[in-house]
N, C-alpha and C positions, 0 to 999 in steps of 0.2 A: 344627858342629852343623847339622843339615837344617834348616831351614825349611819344611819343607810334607812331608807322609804321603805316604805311598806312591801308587801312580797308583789303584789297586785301591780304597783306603777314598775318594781323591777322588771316584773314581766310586760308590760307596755314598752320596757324600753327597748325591746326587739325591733320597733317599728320606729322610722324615722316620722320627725313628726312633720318636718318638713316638708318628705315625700308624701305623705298623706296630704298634705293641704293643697298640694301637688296635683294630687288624683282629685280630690273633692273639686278643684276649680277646672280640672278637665271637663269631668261630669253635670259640671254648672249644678252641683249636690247643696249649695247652701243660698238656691237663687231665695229671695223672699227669707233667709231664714232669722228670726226674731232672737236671737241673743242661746237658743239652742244650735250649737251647732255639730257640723259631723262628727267628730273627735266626739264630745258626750253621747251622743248616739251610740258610737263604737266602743267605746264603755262599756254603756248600760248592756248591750250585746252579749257583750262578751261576759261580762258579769253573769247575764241569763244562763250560759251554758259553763261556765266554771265554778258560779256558786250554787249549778244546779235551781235557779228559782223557777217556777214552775206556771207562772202568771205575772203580766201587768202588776200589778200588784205587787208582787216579795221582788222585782226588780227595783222599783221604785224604794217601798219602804226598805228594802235592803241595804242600799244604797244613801237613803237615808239616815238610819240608824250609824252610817260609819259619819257622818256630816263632817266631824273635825278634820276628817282624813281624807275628803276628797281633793282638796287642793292640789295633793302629790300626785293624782291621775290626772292634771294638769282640764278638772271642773270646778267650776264653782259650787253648784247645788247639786244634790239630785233633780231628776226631771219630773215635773206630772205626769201621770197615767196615759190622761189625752194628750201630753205635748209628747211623749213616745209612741205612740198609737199611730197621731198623725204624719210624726215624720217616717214610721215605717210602711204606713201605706202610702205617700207620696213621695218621698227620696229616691233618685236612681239606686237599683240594687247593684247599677255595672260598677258601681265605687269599688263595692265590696269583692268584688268578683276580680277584677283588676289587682286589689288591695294581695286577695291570695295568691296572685302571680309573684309579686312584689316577695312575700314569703318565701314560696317555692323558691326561687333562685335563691334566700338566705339559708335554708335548709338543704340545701343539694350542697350547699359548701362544707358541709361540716359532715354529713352522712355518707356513711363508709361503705364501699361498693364491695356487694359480698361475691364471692368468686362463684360462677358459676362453670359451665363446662367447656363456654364460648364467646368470644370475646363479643359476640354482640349485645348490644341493648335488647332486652327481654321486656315487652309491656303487655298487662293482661288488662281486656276489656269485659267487662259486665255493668249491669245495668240490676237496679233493686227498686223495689216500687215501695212507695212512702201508703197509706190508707188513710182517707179524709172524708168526714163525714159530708156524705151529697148532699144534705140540705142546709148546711153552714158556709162549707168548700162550690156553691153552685158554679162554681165556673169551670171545676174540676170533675169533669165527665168523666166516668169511667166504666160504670156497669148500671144496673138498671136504680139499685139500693146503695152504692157506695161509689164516692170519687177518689182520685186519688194520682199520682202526681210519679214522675221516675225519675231517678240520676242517673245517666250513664256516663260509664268513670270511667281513667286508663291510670293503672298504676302501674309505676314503675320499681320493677322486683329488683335490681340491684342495691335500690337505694332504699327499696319500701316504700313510698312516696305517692301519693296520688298526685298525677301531672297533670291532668284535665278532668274538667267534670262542665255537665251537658244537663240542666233540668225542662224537662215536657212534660208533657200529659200522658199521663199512664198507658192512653190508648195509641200511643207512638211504637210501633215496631220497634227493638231493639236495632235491626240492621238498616232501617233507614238512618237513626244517628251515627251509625257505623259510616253507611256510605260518607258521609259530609266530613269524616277524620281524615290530617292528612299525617303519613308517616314519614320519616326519613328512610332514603334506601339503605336496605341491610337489617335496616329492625324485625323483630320477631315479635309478633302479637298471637297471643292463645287467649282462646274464647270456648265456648258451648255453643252446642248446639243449634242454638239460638238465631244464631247469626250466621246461618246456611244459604247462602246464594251463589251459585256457580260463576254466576256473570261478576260477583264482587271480589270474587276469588282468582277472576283470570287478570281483571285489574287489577290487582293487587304484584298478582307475578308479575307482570308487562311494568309497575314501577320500581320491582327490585327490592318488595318485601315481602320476607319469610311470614308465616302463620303456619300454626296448629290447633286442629278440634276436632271434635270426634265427628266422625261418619254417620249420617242418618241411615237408616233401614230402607231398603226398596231403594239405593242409588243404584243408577245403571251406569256402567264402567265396561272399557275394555281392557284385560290384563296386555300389557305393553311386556313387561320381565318381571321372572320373579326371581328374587335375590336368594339366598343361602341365609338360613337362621343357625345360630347355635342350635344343638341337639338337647334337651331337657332342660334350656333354659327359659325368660318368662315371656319373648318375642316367640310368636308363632308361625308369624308369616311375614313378609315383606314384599310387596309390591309395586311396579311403576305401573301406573295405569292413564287411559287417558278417557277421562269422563264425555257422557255422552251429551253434548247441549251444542245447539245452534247458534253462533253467532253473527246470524245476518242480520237478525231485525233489527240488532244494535250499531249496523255502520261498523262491526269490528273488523278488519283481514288479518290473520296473520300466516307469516310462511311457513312457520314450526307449529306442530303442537301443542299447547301446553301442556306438561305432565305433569301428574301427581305422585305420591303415595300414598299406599294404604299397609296400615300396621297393626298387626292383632297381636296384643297383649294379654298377658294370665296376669292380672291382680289377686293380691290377697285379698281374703275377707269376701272375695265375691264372686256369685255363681257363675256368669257370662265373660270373656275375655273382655276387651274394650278395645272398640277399632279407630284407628286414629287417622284422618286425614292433613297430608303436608304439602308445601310446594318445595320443601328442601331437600334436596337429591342427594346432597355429601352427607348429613349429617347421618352417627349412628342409630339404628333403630330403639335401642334404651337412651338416647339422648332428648329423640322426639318424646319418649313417653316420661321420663324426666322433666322436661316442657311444660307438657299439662299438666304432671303437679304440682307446677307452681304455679299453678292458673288461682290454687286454694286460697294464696295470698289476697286476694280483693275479694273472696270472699271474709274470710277475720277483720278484712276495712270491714267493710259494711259490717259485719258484725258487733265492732268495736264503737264504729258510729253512731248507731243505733241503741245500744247498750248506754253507752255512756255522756254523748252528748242529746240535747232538745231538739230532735230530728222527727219524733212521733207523735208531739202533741207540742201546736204552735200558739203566741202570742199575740196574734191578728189573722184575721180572714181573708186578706185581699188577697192578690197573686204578688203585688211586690211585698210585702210582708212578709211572705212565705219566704219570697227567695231570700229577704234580705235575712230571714233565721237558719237558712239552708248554709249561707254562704257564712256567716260567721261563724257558723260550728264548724264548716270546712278549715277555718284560718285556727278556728280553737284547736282542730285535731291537729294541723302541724306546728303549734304552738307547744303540746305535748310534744310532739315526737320530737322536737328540737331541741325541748327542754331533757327527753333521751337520752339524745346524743351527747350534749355535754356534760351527762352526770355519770360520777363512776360508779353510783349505785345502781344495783339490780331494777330499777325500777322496772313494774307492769304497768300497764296503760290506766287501769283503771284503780292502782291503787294510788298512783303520782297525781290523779285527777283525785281522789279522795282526801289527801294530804295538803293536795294546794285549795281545796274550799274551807278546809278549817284555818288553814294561816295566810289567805287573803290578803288580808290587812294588820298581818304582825310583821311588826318593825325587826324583820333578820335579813341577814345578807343571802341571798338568794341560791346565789353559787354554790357556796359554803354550806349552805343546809340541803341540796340536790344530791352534794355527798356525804353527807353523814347527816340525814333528818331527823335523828335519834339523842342527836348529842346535845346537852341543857347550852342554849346560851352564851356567848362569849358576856365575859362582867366586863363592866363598862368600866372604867378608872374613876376613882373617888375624886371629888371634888376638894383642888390644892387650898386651905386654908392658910390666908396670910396670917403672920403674927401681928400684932402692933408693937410700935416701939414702948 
């Protein structure tokens, strides 16, 4: 007799089931619903993007073919095609979206805050656009021949952690979803380029958060002071400057002006310096340039996103469809990373997602094979044969 469920329900047990049913009757997610309900939905999901199925279809018969063993996922059946179809294009996707919060704070408990050079919270914002074919995706405008759809995310570099994520329509400015984030004073957020607007940057210092990103070409600036660089080292220059923009049309006054810097940097490997704009006055000049590269960090999310979860090619056409397979590869990525954390093997992201779709639904203890997934099998104890008299 097994000892322990499947790998599949061990990992379902991250999630309280009660809390879920929680969220589901927040959402009014199961109004009308006929003997499928959210929970199987969230399954079948999840299945999509950890056993890799690639269609309606290998979800279902997938899921299928395990039949004896769905009961330990706390389902009865698998679902039909069409009763998964329908409930992802009409179910609130806010479940799910909710559901990932619900995570996030189970995963910041356990994920170890890596030391950086300053006691502040460090979050980097970007945005990566998904490509959907315009005449399937019609509601996803985006250029004249392709549609196609954005995330904008804010991960949090201490922890590693994606803390927010934002889905629009392609053709959404990156720095209008910027404007609509609110931060805590003191936090640091590094971006690109991208997201260059003078007016989003004086609100920002006026609430008491740091940012860094690089400087566009053709800004006009007046040098305020220039600081002192080391002599042959990879700072070039150091400046306080105070940029030139008008803030009357915006109802703004202020008594002081806001200051910046400006920091040119010699990078390896590349021809041009790189010039960095900040509102942080104390910190060192190799501290701001340190900053930005850990901006890298959300890019390897996306990377890793993309790579490894059903983020490129979706399982319904509608818009809540969409989201609801965006939002459950979100929960599946820190479903990984959790499973990270408490393992004391080396694991890569993509090889623990390679590992866990072959043992799914093998009866081992979960924990125990996260650290040693190598090692054959604990043997069960033999069955005690009475004598008779």
């Amino acid at each position: 007799m097994n000892r322990v469920c499947s790998v599949f329900r061990q990992i379902l047990n991250v999630f309280s089931r009660s809390e879920f049913e929680h969220l589901a009757r927040k959402h009014g997610a199961e109004r009308h619903a006929r003997g499928f309900t959210c929970w199987d939905q969230f399954v079948a999901m999840l299945f999509c993007h950890l056993g890799r199925a690639q269609s309606l279809r290998e979800i279902c018969g997938g899921l299928a073919s395990a039949q004896g063993k769905l009961n330990h996922l706390g389902i009865e059946t698998a679902p039909a095609k069409s009763t998964l179809a329908y409930a992802n294009a009409h179910r609130p996707w806010q479940l799910f979206e909710s559901l990932f919060y619900v995570l996030l704070e189970r995963c910041k408990e356990v994920a170890p805050k890596r030391r950086l050079r300053f006691k502040n919270a460090l979050l980097s914002l970007d945005a990566t656009v998904i490509d959907l074919c315009a005449s399937v995706f019609d509601w996803a405008k985006f250029r004249t021949t392709k549609g196609g759809i954005k995330i904008h995310m804010l991960l949090e570099n201490q922890g590693l952690l994606p803390s927010y994520a934002v889905i629009t329509e392609a053709k959404t400015a990156d720095i209008r979803a910027a404007r609509e984030m609110t931060f805590a004073p003191g936090t640091i957020v590094v971006f690109d380029r991208g997201y260059n607007d003078f007016l989003w940057f004086v609100t920002l210092t006026l609430q008491g958060v740091w940012f860094v990103t690089r400087m566009k070409e053709g800004t006009r600036y007046q040098v305020i002071e220039r600081r002192e660089v080391p002599r042959g080292g990879a700072v070039l220059s150091d400046e306080v400057i105070e940029l030139d923009l008008d803030l009357r049309p915006y109802d703004i006054e202020l008594d002081t002006p806001v200051l910046f810097r400006r920091i040119v940097v010699r990078v390896p490997d590349r021809d041009e310096p790189m010039v960095f704009l900040t509102n942080h006055l104390d910190f060192a000049a190799s501290t701001i340039a340190a900053i930005y590269k850990e901006r890298w960090q959300i890019e390897l999310l996306f990377k890793a996103l993309k790579q490894n979860l059903r983020i490129k090619t979706f399982v319904g056409t509608s818009s809540n469809a969409l989201h609801i397979q965006i939002w459950t590869a979100l929960i599946a990525m820190l479903i990984l990373r959790y499973l990270q954390l408490k393992s004391r093997f080396g694991w890569s992201l993509s090889n623990l997602l390679a590992m866990l779709r072959f043992n799914l639904f093998t009866y081992r203890d979960l924990w125990t094979w996260l650290d040693d997934p190598f090692s054959p099998p604990e043997a069960l104890p033999e069955p005690l044969q009475l004598s008779l008299a």
